[in-house]
C-alpha positions in Angstrom: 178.8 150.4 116.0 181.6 148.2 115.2 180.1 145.2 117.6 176.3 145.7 115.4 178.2 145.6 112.4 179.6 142.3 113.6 176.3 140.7 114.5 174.9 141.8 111.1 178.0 140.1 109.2 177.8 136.8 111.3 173.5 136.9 111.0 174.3 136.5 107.4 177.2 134.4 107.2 174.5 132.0 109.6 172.5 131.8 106.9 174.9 130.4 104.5 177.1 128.5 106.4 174.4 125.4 107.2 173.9 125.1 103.6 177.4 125.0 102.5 177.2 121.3 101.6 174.4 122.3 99.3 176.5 124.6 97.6 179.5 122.3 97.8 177.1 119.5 96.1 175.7 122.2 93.1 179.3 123.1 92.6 180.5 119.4 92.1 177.7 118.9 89.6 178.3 121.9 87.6 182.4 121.1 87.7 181.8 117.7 86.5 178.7 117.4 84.3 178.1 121.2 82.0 179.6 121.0 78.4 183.4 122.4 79.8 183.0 119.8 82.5 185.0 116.5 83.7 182.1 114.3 82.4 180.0 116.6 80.5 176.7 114.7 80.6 174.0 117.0 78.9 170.8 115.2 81.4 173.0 115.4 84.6 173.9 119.3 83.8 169.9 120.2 84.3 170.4 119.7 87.5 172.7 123.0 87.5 170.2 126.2 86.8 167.1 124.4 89.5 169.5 123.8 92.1 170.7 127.6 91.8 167.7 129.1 91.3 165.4 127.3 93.7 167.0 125.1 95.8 170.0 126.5 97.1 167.9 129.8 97.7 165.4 128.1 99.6 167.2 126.8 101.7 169.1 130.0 102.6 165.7 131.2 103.4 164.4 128.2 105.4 167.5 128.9 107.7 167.4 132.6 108.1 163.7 132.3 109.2 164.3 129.6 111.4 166.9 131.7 113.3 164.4 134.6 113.7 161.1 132.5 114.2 162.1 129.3 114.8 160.5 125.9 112.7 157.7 128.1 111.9 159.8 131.2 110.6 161.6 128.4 108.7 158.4 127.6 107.1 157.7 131.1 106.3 160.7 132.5 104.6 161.0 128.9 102.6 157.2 129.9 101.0 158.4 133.9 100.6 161.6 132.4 98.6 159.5 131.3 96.2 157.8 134.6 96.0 161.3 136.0 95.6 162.7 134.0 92.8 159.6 133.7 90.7 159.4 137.5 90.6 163.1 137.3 89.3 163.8 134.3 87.1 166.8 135.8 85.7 168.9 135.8 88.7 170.2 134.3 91.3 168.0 134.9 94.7 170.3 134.4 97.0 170.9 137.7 98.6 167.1 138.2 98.2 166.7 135.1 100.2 169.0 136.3 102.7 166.5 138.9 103.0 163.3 137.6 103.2 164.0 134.2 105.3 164.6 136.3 108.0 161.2 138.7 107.4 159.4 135.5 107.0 159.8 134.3 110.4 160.0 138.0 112.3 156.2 138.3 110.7 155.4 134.8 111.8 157.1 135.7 115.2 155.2 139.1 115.7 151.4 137.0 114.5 152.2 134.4 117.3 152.9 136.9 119.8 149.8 139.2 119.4 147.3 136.0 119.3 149.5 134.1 122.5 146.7 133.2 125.1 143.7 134.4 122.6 143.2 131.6 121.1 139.7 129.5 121.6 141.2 125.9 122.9 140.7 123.3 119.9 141.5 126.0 117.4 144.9 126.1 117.8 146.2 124.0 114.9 143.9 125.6 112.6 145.1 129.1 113.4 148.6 128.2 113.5 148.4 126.2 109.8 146.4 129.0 108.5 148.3 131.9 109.8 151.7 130.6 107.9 149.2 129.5 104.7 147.7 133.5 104.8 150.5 135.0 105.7 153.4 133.5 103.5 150.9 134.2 100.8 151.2 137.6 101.2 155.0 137.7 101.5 155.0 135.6 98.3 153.4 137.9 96.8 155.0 140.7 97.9 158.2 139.1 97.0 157.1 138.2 94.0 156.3 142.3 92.8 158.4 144.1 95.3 161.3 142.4 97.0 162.5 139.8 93.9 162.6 142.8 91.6 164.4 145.3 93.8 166.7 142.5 94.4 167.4 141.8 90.7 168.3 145.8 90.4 170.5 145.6 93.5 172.3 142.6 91.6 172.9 144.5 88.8 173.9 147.2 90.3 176.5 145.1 92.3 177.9 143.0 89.6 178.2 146.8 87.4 181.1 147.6 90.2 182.5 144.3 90.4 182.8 144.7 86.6 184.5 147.7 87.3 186.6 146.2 89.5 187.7 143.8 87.6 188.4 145.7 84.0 190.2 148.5 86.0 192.5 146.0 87.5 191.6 147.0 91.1 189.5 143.7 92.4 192.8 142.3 94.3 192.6 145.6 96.3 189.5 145.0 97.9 191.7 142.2 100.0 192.5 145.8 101.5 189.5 145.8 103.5 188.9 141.8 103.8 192.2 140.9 105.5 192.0 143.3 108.9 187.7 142.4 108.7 188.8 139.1 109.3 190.8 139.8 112.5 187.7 141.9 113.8 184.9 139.8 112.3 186.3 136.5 113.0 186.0 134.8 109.6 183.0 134.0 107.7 181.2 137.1 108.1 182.3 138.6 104.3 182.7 135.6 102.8 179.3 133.6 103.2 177.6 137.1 103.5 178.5 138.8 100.4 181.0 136.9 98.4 179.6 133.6 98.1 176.1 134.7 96.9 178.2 136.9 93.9 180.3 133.8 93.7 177.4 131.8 92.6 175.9 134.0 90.1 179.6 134.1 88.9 180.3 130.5 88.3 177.0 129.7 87.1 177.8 131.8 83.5 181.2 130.9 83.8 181.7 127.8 85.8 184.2 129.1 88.2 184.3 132.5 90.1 186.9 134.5 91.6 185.2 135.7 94.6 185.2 132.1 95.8 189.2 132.6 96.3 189.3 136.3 98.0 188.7 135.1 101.2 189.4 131.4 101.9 192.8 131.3 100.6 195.0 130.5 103.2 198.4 131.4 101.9 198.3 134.9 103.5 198.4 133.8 107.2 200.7 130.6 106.1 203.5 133.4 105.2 202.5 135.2 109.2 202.8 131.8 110.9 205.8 130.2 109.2 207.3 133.9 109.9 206.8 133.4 113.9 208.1 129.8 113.4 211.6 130.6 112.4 212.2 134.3 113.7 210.1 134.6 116.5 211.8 135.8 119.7 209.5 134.4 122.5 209.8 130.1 122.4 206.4 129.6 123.2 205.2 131.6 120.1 208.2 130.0 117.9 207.0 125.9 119.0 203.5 127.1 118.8 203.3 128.1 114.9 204.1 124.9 113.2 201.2 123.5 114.3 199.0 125.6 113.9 199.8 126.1 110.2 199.4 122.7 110.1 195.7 123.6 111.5 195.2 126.9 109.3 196.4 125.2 105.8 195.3 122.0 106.0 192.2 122.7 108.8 191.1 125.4 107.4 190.8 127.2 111.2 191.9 130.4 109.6 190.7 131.6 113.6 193.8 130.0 114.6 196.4 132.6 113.1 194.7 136.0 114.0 196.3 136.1 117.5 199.6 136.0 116.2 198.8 139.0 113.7 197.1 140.7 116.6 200.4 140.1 118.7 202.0 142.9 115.9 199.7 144.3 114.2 201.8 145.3 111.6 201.8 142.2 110.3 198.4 143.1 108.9 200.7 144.4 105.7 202.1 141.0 105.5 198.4 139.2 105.2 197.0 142.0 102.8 200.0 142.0 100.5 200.1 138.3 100.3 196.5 138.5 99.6 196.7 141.5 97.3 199.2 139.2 95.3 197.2 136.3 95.2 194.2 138.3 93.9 196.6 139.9 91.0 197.4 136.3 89.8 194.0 134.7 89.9 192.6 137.9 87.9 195.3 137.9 85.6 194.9 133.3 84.9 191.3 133.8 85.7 191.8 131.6 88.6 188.5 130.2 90.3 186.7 127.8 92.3 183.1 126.6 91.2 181.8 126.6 94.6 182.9 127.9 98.2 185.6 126.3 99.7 184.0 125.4 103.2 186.6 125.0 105.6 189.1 127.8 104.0 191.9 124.7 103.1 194.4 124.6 100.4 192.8 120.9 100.8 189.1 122.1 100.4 189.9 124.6 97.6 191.8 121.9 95.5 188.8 119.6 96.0 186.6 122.5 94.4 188.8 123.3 91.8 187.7 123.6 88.1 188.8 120.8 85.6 192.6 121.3 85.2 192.6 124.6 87.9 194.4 122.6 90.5 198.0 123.4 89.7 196.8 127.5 89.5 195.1 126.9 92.4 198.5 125.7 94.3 200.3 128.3 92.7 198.0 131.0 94.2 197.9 129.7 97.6 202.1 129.9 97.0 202.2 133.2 95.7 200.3 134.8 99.0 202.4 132.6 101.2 205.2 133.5 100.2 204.7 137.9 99.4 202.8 137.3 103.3 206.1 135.4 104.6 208.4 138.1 103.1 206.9 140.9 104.5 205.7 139.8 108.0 209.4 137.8 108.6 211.6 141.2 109.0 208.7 142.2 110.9 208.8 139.5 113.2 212.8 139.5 113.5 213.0 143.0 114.0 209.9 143.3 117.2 211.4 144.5 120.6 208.1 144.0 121.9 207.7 141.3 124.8 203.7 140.1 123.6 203.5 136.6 124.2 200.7 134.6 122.3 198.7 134.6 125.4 199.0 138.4 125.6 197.4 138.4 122.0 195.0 135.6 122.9 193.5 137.8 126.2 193.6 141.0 123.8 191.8 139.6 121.4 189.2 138.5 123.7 189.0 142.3 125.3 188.3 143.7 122.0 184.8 142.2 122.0 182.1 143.8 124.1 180.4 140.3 123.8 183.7 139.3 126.6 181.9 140.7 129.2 179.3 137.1 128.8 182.3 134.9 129.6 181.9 132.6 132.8 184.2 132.4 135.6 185.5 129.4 137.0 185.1 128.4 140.4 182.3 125.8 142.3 180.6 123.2 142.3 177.8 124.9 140.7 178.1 126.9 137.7 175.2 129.7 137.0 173.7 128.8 133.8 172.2 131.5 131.4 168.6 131.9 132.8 169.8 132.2 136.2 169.6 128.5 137.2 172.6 125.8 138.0 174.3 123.5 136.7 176.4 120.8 139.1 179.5 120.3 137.5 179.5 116.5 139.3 177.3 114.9 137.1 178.1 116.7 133.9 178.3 113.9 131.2 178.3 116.2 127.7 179.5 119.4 126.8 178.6 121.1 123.7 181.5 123.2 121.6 179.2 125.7 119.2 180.7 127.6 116.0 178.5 129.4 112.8 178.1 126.0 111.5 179.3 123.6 113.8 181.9 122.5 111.4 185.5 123.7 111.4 186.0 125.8 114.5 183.7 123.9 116.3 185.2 120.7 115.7 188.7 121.5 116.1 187.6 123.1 119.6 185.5 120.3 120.5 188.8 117.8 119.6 191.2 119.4 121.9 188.5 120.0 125.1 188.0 116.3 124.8 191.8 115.8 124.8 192.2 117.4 128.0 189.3 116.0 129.4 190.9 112.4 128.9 194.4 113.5 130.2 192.6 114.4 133.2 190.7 111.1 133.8 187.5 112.3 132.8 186.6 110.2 130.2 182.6 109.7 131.0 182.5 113.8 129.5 181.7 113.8 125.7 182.6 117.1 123.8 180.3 117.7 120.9 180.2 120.3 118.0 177.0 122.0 116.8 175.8 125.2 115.4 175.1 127.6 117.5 171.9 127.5 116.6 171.2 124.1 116.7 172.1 123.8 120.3 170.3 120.4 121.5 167.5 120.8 124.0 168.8 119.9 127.5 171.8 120.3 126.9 173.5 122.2 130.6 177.3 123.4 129.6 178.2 125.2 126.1 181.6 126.0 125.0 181.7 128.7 122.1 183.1 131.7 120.8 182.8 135.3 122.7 181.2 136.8 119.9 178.5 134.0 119.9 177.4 133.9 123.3 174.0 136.3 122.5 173.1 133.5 120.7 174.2 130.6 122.5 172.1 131.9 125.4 169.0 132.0 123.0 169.5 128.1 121.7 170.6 127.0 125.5 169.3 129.3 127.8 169.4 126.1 130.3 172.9 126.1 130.1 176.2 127.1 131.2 178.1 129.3 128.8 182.1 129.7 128.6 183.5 132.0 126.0 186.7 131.4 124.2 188.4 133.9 121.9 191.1 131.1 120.6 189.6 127.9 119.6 193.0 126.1 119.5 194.8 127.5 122.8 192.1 128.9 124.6 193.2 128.9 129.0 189.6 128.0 129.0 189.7 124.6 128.5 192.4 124.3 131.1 190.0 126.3 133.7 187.1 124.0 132.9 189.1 121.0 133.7 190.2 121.9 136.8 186.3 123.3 137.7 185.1 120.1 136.9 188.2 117.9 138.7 187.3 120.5 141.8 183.8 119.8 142.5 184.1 115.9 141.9 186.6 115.8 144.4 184.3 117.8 146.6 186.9 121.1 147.2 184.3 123.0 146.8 181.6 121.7 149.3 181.0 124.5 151.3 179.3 125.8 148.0 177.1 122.6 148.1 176.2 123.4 151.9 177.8 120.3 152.9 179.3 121.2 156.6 178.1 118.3 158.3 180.2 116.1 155.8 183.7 114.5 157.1 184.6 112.8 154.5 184.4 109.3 152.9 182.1 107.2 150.9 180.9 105.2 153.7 181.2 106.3 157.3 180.9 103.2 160.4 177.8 105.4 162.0 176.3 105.0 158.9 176.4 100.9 159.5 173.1 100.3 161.8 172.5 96.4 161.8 169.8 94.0 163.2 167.1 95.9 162.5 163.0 95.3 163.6 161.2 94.9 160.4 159.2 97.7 159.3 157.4 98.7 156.0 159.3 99.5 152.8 159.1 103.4 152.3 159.9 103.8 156.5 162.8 101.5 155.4 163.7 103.6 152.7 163.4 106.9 154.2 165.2 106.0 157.5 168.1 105.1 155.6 167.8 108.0 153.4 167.9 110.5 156.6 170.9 108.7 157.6 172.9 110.2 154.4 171.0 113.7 154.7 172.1 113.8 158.3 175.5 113.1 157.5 176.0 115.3 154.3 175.6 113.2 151.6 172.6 114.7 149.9 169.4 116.5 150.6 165.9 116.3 151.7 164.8 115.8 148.4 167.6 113.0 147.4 165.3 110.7 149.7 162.0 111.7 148.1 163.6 110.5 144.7 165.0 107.1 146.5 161.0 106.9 147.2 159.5 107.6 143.8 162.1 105.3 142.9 160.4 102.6 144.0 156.9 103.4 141.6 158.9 103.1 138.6 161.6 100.4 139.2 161.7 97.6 142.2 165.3 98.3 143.6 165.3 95.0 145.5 167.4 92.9 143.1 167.7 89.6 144.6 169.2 87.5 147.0 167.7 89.6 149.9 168.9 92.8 148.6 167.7 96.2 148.0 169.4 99.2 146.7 167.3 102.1 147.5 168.9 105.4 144.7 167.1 108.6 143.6 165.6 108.8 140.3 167.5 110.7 137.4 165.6 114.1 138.5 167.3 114.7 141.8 171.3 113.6 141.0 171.6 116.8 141.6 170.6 116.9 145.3 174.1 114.4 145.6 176.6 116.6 147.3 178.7 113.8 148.2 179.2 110.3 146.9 177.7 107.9 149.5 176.8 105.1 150.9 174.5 103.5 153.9 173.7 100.2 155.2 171.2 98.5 156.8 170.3 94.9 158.0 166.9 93.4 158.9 167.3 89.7 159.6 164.0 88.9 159.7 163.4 90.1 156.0 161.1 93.6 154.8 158.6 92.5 152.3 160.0 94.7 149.2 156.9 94.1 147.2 157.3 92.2 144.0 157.7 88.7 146.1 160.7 89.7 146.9 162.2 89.8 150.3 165.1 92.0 151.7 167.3 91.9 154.7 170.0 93.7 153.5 169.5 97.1 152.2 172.6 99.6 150.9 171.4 103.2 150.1 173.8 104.2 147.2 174.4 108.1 146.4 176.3 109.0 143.3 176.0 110.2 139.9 176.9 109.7 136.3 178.6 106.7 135.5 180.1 106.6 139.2 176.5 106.1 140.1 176.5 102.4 137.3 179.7 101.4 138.8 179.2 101.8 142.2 176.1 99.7 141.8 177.6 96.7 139.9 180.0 96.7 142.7 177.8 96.0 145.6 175.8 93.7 142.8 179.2 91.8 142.5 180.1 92.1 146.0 175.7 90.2 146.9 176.1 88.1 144.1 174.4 85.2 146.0 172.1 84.5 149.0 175.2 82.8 150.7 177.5 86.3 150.0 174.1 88.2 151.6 174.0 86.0 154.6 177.5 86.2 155.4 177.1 89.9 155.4 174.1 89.6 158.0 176.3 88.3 160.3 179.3 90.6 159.9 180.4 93.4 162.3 179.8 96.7 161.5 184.2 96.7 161.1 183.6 94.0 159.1 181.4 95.7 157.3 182.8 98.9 156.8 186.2 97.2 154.9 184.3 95.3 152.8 182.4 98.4 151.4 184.6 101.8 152.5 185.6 101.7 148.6 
């Protein structure tokens, strides 16, 4: 229950979170140009109510059908929106847009399935632009009479109890229920979800809103970490804390501080009174934001803040600190418990049933989600994904490519994307456990690793050492590599004074010489062949270096090398004319380098020449490296 609870919370914080630089942008324009603005500016301010009402709406709708049905679910929910908000002009359609995106595309989904393979060929675009024109009709119009009003009703209804709330003096409590849901949901899922839409119908009459400060304020799990930093028993824990406050308030990873609550979970009190406080104050000054604060940064909410609301806005982030740090610190000095953060870090990841997705480490191959491999060798670009492929994501994707570099390998890119923006092609994904369901869906090509910390994940140090271990070929029995014995270029391998012979016997002798020795497979030498019908490997002064195309680096087992001489020349085609011919195996960027070198090494007909008449010893230490 708890785990479909989860997925519900983070399908509708998904929706929100790609558009938070939309709500960002409508809540500088309202802060700065409506009559109580910084610039009040009377044309500028009409930008306010359209923006609200249709665009921001839209687009919620646009992404929640895309995630269902893909570009043309996106298409779908975008047209039922308007259905939606027409049929209720008086309020904001957010939440109904949160509804009916992701209808939109599941009935756009179901249509393409029933007509898939039915189709008369040379209809298709016509079926496919008139199924989203007849059907989005009809959930327009439905939206428009049914869903927008029901909405509307549920709006009221909502903003009755938050009324409630608020006279009664009780809206700080509900921080009751948000603090442990953001331990167990892992951020986002109650704030985008529910409290940013109310947020926005909120500051719209009143030009800030409350709800926009319930959740992102970091001050409660400032007063946890700075706790750990000066009482905590274990040293690892104690160094560990000052930076990742420094992450938490000024990052806005507010991921980053839930193992250390989960290492005493008392200290749950500690974040939900220094909440509870917080909540008290900004009810009491009428303390707001007028739009989400997107990372959750004392930075990022003082940037939001209402003309003149930044020195309230400091002062709540102090008062949660500081009720959070006096509560968790005789917690923290008074443990007996042994936890260390890693303890915390593999216990947090146990909690989620989604765990059981993670990846193990080991090979040269890594299985990839639908059942295929991936070779670690030539790996050039890993993908870190998050809800939005903003904060989490980035801060992730930063310290992966840190290790990376300490490691030596720098040709490996880390990049950050929403999960469900995945690019096509793309072979190893980094992301968090609870997102691997969909990280499969957007990269079902790929490898997956799941992390449950994004700052100190063991991950990262497993992947490095995965990656280090197949380059450096530990792990060749898994790449069926028994005939290798090591060494980029091997003196049996050396076969000079050749009788001519045609090009493709030329090619695939030479070829057979690294299959037979380990180097690649069957197929490498195929590709060193089709090489030829695309690009002329002979590259001057009476050389040619036969390679595979791009489609078979993964056939390399070992990086190689094999040499040949034909003193009376091979006619290469192209007018050119070869007597010295080095078959090169490698990949990535080793694969550039390693052919520059041997460019360098035959940079004239005089350098080639000299070569010809060279012994194979001779040979072999010139090229060995």
């Amino acid at each position: 229950m708890k785990e479909k609870v989860q997925s519900f919370g983070r399908f509708l914080s998904g929706m929100v979170m790609p558009n938070i630089g939309a709500f960002i942008a409508w809540g500088l324009i309202t802060a700065l140009f409506i009559a109580a603005g910084w610039f009040p500016n009377e044309q500028l301010a009409t930008m306010v109510s359209p923006m609200l009402s249709y665009v921001l709406p839209v687009l919620i709708a646009y992404t929640g059908g895309r995630m269902v049905g893909g570009q043309r679910g996106a298409v779908m929910g975008a047209i039922a929106c308007v259905g939606v908000v027409c049929g209720a002009p008086d309020y904001p359609m957010l939440m109904g847009a949160m509804m009916v995106g992701p209808l939109g595309g599941l009935v756009i989904k179901k249509f393409d399935q029933a007509v898939e393979g039915k189709i008369p060929a040379g209809f298709e675009m016509l079926v496919n632009n008139f199924s989203i024109g007849i059907l989005g009709m009809i959930l327009a119009i439905i939206g428009f009479y049914l869903i927008g009003p029901v909405m509307a009703a549920v709006l009221i209804f909502l903003q009755g109890g938050v009324d409630i709330l608020v006279n009664m003096g009780l809206l700080p409590l509900v921080s009751i229920f948000v603090e442990p849901a953001k331990v167990l949901f892992l951020n986002n899922a109650i704030n985008h979800g529910i409290f940013t839409p109310l947020g926005a119908q909120q500051a719209e009459t009143m030009g800030r809103s409350i709800f926009y400060m319930i959740e992102t304020n970091p001050g409660a799990g400032a007063g946890v970490l700075i706790a750990y930093w000066m009482f905590a028993k274990d040293k690892i824990t104690r160094d560990s804390a000052p930076g990742a406050l420094i992450v938490h308030v000024l990052g806005g990873i507010h991921e980053i501080y839930f193992p250390y609550v989960l290492m005493n979970p008392l200290l749950l009190l500690a974040t939900i009174g220094g909440s509870v406080a917080a909540m008290f104050f900004n009810t009491l000054f009428n303390v707001g934001l007028v739009s989400p604060a997107s990372p959750g940064s004392i930075l990022a909410m003082l940037a939001v803040a209402p003309r003149g609301g930044q020195i309230m806005v400091i002062l709540s982030f102090l008062i949660a600190t500081a009720v959070s740090f006096v509560i968790a610190a005789p917690i923290v000095k008074m443990s007996n418990s042994n936890a260390s953060l890693e303890d915390a870090q593999n216990q947090m990841s146990d909690m989620k049933a989604a765990s059981k997705g993670q990846a193990s480490a080991g090979g040269a191959y890594a299985a990839t989600a639908d059942g295929g491999e991936v070779d670690l060798r030539t790996l050039d670009t890993i993908v870190f994904a998050c809800d939005a492929g903003m904060g989490s994501s980035a801060m992730g994707a930063a310290v992966l490519q840190k290790k990376l570099e300490a490691a030596g390998l720098t040709n490996i890119k880390v990049k950050h994307f929403s999960v469900s923006e995945v690019p096509a092609g793309i072979k190893f994904v980094v992301c968090h456990q609870d997102l691997v369901e969909r990280a499969r869906k957007s990269a079902p090509s790929a490898r997956i690793v799941t992390i449950s910390n994004f700052m100190n994940a063991p991950q990262y140090d497993q992947i490095v050492a995965e990656i280090i271990d197949a380059r450096s070929n530990r792990n060749a029995a898994d790449a069926d590599s028994s005939d290798f014995h090591g060494g980029v270029l091997l003196k049996k391998n050396i076969v000079l004074n050749n009788a001519p012979v045609d090009k493709e016997t030329a090619i695939r002798t030479i070829g057979q010489m690294l299959v037979d020795s380990g180097y690649v497979t069957e197929k490498y030498v195929d590709g060193m062949v089709a090489k030829e019908d695309v690009f002329n490997t002979a590259i001057g002064n009476n050389l040619a270096i036969p390679h595979g195309i791009e489609s078979v680096i993964g056939e390399i087992k070992n990086s190689g090398l094999a040499i040949m001489t034909y003193p009376e020349g091979i006619d290469w085609g192209d007018d050119e004319i070869v007597k010295l011919v080095i078959a090169v195996a490698s990949a990535g960027d080793d694969h550039v380098e390693t052919l520059g070198k041997i460019a360098m090494t035959c940079e004239s007909e005089e350098a080639v020449e000299k070569i010809l008449h060279m012994s194979v010893d001779e040979i072999y230490e010139l090229f060995k490296a």
